[in-house]
Backbone as CSV, one residue per row, in Angstrom:
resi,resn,N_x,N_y,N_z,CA_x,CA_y,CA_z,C_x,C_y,C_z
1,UNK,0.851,-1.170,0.000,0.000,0.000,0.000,0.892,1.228,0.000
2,UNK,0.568,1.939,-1.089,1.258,2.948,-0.848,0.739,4.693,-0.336
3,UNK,1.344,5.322,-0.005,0.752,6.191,0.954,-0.678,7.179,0.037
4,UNK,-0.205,7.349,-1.565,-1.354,7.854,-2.107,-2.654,7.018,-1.900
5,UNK,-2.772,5.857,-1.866,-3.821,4.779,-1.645,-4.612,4.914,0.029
6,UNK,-4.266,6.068,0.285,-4.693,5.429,2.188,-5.490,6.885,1.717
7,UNK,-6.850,6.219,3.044,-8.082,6.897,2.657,-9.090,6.948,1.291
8,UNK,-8.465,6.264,-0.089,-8.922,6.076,-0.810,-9.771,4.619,-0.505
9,UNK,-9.577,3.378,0.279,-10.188,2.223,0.457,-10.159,1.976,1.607
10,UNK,-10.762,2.656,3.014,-10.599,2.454,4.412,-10.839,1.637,4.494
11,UNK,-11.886,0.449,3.964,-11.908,-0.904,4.369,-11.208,-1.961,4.472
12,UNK,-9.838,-1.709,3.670,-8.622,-2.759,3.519,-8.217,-1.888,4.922
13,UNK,-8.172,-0.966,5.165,-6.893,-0.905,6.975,-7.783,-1.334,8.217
14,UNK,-9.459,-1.482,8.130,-10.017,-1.666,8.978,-10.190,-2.972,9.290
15,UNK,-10.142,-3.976,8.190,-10.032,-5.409,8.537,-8.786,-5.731,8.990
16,UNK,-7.415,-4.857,8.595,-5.997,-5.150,9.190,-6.219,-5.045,10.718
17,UNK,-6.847,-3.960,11.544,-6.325,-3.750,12.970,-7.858,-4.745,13.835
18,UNK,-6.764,-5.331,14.269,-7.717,-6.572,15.412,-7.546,-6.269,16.645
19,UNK,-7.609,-6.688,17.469,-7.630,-6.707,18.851,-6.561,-5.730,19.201
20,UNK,-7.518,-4.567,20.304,-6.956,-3.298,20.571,-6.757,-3.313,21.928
21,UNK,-5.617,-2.966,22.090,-5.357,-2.337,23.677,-4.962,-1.057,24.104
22,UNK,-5.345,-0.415,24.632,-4.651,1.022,25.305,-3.883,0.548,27.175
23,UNK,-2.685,0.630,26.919,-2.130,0.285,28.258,-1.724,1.457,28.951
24,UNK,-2.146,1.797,29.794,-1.311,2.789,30.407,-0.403,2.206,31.684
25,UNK,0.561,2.980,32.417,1.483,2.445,33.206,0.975,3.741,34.580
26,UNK,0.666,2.675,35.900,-0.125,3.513,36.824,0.718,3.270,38.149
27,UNK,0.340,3.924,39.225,0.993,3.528,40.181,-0.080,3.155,40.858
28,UNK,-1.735,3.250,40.657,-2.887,2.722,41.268,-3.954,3.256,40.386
29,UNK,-4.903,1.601,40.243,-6.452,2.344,39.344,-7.321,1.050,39.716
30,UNK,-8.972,1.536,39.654,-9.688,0.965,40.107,-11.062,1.076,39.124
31,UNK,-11.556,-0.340,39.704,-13.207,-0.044,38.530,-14.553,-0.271,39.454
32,UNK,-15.126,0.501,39.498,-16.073,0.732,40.268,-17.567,0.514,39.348
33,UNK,-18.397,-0.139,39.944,-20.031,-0.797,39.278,-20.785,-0.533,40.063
34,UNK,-21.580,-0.060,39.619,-22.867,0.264,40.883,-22.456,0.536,42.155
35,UNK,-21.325,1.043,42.428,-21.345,1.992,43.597,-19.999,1.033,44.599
36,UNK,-19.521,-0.559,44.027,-18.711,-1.389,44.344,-17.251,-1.352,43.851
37,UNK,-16.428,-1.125,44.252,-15.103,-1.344,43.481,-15.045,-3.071,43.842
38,UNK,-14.854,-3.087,42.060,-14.635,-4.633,41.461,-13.587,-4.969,41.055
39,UNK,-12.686,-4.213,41.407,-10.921,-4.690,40.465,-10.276,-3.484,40.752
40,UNK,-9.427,-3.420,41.402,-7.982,-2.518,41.879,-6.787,-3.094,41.954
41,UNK,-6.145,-2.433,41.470,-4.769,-2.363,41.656,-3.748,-1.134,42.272
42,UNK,-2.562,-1.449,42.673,-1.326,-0.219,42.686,-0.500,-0.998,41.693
43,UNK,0.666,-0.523,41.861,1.477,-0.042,40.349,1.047,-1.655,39.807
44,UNK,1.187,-0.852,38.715,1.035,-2.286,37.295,1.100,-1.106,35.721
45,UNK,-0.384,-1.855,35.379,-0.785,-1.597,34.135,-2.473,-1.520,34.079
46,UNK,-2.998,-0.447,33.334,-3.990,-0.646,33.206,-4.726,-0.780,31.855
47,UNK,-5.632,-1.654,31.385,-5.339,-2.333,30.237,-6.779,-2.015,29.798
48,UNK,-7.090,-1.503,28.529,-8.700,-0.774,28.172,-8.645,-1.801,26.968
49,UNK,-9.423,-2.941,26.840,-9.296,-4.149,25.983,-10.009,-3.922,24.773
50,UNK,-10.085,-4.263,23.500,-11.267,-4.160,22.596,-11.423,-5.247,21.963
51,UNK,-12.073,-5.961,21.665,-11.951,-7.723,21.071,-12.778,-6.688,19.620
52,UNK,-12.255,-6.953,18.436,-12.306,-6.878,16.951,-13.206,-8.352,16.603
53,UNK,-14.238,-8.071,14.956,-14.335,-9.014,14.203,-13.633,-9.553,13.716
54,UNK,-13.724,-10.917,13.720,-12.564,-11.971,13.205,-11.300,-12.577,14.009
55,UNK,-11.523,-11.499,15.263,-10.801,-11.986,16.225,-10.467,-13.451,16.434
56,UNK,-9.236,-13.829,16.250,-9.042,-15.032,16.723,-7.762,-15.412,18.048
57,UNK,-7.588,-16.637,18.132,-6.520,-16.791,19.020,-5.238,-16.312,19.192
58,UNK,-4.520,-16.545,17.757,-3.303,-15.261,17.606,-3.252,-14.396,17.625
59,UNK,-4.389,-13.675,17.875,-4.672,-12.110,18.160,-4.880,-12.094,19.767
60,UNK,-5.403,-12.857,20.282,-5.218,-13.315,22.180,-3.346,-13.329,22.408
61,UNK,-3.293,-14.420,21.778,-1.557,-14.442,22.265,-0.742,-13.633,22.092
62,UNK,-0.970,-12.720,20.758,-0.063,-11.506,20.519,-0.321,-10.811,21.577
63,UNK,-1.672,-10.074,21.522,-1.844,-9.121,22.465,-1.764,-9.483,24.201
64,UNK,-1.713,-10.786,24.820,-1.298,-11.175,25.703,0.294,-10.874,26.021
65,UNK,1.453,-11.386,25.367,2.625,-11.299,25.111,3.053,-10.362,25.114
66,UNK,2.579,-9.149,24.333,2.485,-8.088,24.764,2.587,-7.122,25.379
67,UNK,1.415,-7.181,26.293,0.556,-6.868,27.438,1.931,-7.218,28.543
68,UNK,2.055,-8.612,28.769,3.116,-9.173,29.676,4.213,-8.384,29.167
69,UNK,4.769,-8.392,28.320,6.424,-8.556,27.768,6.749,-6.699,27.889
70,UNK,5.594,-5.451,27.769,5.923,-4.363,27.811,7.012,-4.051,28.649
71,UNK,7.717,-3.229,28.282,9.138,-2.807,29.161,8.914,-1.289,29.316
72,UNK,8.226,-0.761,29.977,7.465,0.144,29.942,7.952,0.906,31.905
73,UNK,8.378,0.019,32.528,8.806,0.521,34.011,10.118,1.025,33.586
74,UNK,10.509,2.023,34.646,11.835,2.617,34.866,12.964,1.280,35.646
75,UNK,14.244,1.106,34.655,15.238,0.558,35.902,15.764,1.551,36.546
76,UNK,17.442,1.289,37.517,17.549,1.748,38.315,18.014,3.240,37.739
77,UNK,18.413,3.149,36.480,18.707,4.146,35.381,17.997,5.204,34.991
78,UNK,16.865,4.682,35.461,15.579,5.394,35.016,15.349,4.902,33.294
79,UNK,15.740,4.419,32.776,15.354,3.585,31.648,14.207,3.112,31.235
80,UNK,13.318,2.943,30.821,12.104,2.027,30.854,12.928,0.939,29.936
81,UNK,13.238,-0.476,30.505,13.175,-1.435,30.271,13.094,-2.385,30.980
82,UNK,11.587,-2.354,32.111,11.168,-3.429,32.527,10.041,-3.517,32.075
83,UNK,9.633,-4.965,32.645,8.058,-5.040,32.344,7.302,-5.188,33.836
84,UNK,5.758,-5.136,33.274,5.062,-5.610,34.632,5.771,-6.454,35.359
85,UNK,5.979,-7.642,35.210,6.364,-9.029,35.241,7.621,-8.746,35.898
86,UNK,8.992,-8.130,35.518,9.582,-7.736,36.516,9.844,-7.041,37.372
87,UNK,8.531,-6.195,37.861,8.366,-5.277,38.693,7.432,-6.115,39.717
88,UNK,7.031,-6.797,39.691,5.724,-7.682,40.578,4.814,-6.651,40.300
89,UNK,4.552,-6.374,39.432,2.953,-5.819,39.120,1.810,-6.128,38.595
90,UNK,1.066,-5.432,39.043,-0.682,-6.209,38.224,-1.158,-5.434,37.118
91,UNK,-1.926,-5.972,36.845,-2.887,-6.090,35.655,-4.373,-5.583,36.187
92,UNK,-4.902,-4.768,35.593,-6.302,-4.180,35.871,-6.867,-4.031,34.529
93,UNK,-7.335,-5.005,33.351,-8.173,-5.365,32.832,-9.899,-5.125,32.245
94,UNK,-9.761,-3.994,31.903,-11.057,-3.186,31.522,-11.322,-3.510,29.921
95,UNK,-12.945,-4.264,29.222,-13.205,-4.608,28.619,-13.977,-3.095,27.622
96,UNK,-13.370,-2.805,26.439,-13.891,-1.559,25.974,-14.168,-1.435,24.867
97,UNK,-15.365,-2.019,23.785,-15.662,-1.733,22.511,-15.229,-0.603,22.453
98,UNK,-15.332,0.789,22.865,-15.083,1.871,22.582,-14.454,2.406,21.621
99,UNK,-12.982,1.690,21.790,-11.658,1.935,21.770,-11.870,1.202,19.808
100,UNK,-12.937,0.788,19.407,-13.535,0.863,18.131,-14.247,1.382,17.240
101,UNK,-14.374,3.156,18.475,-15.323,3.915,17.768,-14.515,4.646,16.749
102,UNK,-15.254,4.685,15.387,-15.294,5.155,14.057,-15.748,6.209,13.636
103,UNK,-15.064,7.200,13.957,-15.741,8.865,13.470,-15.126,9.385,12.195
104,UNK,-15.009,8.353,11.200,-14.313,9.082,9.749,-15.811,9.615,9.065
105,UNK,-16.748,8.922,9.444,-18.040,9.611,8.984,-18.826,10.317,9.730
106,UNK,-19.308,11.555,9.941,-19.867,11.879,11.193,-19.381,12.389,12.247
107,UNK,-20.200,12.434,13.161,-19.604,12.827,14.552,-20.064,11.609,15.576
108,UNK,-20.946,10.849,15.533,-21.237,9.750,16.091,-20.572,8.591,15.621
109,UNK,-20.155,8.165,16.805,-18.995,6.939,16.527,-19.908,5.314,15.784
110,UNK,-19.464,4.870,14.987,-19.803,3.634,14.584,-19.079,2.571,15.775
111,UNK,-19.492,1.529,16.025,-18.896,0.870,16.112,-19.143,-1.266,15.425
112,UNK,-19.234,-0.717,14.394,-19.315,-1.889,13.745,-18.246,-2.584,13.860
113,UNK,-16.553,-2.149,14.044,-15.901,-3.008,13.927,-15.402,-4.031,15.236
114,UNK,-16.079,-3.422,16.454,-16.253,-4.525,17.314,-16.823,-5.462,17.566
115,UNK,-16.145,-6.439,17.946,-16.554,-7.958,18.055,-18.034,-8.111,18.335
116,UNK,-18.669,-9.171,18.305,-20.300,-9.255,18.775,-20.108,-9.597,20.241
117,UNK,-21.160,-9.370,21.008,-20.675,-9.273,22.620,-20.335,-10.699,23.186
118,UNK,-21.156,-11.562,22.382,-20.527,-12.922,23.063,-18.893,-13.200,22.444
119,UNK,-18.772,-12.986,21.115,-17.171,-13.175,20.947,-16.241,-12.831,21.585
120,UNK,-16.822,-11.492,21.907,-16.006,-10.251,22.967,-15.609,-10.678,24.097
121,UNK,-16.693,-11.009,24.985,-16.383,-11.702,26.319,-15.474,-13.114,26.271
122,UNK,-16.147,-13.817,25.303,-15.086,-15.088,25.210,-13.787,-14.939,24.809
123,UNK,-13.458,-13.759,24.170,-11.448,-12.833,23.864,-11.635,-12.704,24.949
124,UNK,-11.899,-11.610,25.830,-11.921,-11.225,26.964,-11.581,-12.214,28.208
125,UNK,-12.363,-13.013,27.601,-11.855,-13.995,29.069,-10.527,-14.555,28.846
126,UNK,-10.538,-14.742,27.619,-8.914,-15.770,27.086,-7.843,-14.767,27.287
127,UNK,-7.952,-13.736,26.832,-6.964,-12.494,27.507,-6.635,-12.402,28.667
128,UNK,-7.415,-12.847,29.848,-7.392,-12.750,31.147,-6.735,-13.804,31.280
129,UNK,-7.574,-15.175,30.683,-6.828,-16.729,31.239,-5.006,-16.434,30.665
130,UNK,-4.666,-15.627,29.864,-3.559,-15.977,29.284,-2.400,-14.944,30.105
131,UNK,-3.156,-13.639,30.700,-1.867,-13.289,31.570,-1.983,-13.922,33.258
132,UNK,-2.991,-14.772,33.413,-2.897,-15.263,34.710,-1.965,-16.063,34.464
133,UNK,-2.040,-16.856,33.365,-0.737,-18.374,33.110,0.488,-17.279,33.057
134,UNK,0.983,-16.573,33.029,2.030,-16.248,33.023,2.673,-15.309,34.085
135,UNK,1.874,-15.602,35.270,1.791,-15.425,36.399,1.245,-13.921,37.275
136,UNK,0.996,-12.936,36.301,0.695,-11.731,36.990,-0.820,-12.002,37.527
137,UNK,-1.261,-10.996,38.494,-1.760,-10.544,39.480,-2.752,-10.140,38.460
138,UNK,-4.529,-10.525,37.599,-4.755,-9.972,37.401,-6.279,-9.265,37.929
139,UNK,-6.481,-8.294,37.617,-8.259,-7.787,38.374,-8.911,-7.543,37.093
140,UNK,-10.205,-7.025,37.283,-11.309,-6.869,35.947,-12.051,-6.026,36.268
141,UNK,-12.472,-5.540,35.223,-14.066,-4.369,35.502,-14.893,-5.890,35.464
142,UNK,-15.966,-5.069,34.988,-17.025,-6.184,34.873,-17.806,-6.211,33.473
143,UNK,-17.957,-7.212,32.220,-18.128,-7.260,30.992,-19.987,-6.863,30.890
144,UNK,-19.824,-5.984,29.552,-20.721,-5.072,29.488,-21.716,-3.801,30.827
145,UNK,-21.300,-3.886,31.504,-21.137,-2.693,32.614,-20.870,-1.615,32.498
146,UNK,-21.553,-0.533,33.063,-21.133,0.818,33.140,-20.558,0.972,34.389
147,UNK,-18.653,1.175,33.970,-17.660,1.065,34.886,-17.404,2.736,35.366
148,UNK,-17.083,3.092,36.402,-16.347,4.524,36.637,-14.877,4.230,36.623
149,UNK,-13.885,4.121,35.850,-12.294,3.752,36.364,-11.544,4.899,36.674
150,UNK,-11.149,4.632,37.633,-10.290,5.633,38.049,-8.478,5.177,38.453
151,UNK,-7.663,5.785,38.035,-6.651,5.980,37.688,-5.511,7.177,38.255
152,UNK,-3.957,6.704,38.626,-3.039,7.196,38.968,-2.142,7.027,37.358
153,UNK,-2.107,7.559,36.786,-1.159,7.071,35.406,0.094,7.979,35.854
154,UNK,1.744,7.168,35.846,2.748,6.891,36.181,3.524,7.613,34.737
155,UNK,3.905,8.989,34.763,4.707,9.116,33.357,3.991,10.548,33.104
156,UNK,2.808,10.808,32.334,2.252,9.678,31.821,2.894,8.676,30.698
157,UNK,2.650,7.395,30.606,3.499,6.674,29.957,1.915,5.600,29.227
158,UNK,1.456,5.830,28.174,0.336,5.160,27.110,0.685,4.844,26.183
159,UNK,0.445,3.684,26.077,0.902,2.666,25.016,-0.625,1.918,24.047
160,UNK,-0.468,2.254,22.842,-1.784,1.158,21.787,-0.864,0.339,21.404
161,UNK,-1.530,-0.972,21.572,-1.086,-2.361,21.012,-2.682,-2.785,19.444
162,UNK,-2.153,-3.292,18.886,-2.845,-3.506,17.943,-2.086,-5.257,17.443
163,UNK,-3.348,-6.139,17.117,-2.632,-7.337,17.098,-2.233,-7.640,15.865
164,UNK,-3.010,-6.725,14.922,-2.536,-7.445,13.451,-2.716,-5.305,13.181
165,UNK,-1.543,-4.853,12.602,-1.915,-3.474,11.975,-0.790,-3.456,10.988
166,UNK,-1.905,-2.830,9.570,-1.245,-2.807,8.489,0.012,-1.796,8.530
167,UNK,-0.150,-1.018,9.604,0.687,0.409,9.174,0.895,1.433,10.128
């Protein structure tokens, strides 16, 4: 693809980007449901998930691997090249079609290109099962819920992961 070609066929870059993450790096954040906090953490990561159509498993493991493998903490250098994982940190796990809203037309977001809600939750959960196996600490909002999250972001330091992106 070359750069005159972009915006001429948005539908070839929209089937490229699958499973979305926005990570930010916190020193404490929490998700609150009906008036309950359901998932907190201090320092980690806080992870705003989006499960895509067509989503499949290599799009779980990338974006798992990921998720884990970011080197995103300060060493003693002040460097960022650690990860959660060697910091003993958690994972706070927020499930977010959102992060699929489509305003190239309009001002109201589409979101057609997110997953259907049962696919969603079933990424969602495999995302979860896959950074527990690799040992972090993780918490959750709660799937399809109206969450309040609240957040200490560390930096600020925000990171998009995308599991398959053309560009």
């Amino acid at each position: 693809m070359n750069i005159d070609s972009l915006g001429q066929d948005d539908s070839a870059c929209a089937t490229q980007v699958r499973m979305r993450a926005v990570v930010q790096r916190v020193n404490e954040a929490s998700v609150t449901v009906d008036g309950d906090v359901v998932g907190a953490i201090d320092r980690g990561l806080l992870v705003y998930l989006g499960a895509a159509q067509g989503d499949e498993a290599k799009d779980v493991r990338y974006t798992v691997d990921k998720i884990a493998g970011l080197r995103v903490f300060p060493n003693d250098d002040g460097r960022m090249s650690l990860s959660v994982t060697d910091i003993g940190g958690a994972v706070l796990v927020v499930s977010q079609f959102t992060l699929f809203g489509d305003v190239r037309r309009g001002r109201r977001p589409s979101f057609d290109g997110a997953a259907d809600p049962k696919d969603a939750e079933r990424l969602y959960s495999e995302v979860l099962k896959g950074l527990r196996g690799k040992g972090l600490p993780v918490e959750t909002g709660t799937f399809r819920a109206m969450m309040l999250v609240q957040s200490i972001v560390d930096g600020p330091v925000t990171i998009q992961i995308d599991s398959r992106k053309l560009y």
